[in-house]
One Martini backbone bead per residue (centre of mass of N, CA, C, O) as a GRO file, in nm:
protein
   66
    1UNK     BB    1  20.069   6.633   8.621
    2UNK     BB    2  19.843   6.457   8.735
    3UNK     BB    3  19.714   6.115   8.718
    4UNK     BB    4  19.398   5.924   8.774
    5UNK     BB    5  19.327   5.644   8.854
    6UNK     BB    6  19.094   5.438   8.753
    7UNK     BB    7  18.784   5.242   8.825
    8UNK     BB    8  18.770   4.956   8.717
    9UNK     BB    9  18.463   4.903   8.835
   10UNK     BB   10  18.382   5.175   8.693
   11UNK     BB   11  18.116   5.271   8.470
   12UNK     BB   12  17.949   5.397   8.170
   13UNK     BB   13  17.618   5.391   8.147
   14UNK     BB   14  17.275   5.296   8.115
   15UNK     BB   15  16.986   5.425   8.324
   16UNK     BB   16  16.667   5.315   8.343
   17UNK     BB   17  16.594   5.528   8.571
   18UNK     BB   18  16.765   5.803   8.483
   19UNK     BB   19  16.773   5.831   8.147
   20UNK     BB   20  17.104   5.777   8.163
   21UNK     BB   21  17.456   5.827   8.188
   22UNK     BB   22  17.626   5.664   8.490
   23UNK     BB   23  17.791   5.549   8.714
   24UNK     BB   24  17.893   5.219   8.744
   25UNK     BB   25  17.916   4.932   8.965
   26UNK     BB   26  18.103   4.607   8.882
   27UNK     BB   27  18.027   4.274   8.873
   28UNK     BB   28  18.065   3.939   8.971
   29UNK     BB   29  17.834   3.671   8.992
   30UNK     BB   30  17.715   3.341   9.182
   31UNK     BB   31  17.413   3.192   9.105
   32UNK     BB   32  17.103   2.978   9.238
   33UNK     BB   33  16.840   2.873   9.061
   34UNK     BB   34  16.767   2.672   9.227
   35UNK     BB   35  16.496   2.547   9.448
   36UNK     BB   36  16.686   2.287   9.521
   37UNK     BB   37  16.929   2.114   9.702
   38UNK     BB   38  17.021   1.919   9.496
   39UNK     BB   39  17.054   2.130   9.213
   40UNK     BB   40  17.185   2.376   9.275
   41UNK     BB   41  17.509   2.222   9.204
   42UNK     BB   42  17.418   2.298   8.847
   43UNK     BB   43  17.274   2.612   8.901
   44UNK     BB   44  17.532   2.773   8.818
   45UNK     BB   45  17.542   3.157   8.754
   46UNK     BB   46  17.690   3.389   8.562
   47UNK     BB   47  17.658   3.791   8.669
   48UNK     BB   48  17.594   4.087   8.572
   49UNK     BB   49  17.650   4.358   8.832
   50UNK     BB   50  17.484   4.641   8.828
   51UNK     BB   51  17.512   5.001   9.008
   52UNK     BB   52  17.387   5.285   9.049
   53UNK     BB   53  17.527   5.566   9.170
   54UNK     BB   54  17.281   5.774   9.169
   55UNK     BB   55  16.989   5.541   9.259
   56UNK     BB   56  17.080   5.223   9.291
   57UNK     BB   57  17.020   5.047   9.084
   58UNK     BB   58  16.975   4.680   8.960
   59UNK     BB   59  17.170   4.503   8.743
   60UNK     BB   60  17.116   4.180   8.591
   61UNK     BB   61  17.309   3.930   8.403
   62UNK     BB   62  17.314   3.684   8.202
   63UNK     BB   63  17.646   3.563   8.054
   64UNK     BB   64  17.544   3.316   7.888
   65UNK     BB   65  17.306   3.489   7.698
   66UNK     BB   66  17.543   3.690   7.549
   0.00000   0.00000   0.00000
């Protein structure tokens, strides 16, 4: 019998629009808080970015807060 590796991006989750728990594809991603270009490069924050694969929705967590 196969057995298919599965897709390290993708976890189960709950999702605040679907009202349930459904595959989430997660990426980590680094955004820039200030809204000046002076402290711009002061102001970078990873953030974990979960995206519901059945209605699309998109969920941001700032990582250091967690």
């Amino acid at each position: 019998m196969a057995s298919h590796a599965s897709d390290p991006d993708v976890v189960r989750e709950p999702c605040v629009d679907c009202g349930e728990e459904t595959p989430h594809r997660v990426r980590v991603e680094i955004r820039t808080e200030s809204e000046t270009t002076e402290n711009a490069r002061f102001s970078r924050e990873p953030y974990r970015i979960a995206v519901c694969q059945r209605c699309k929705a998109e969920t941001a967590t700032r990582m250091n807060d967690v």
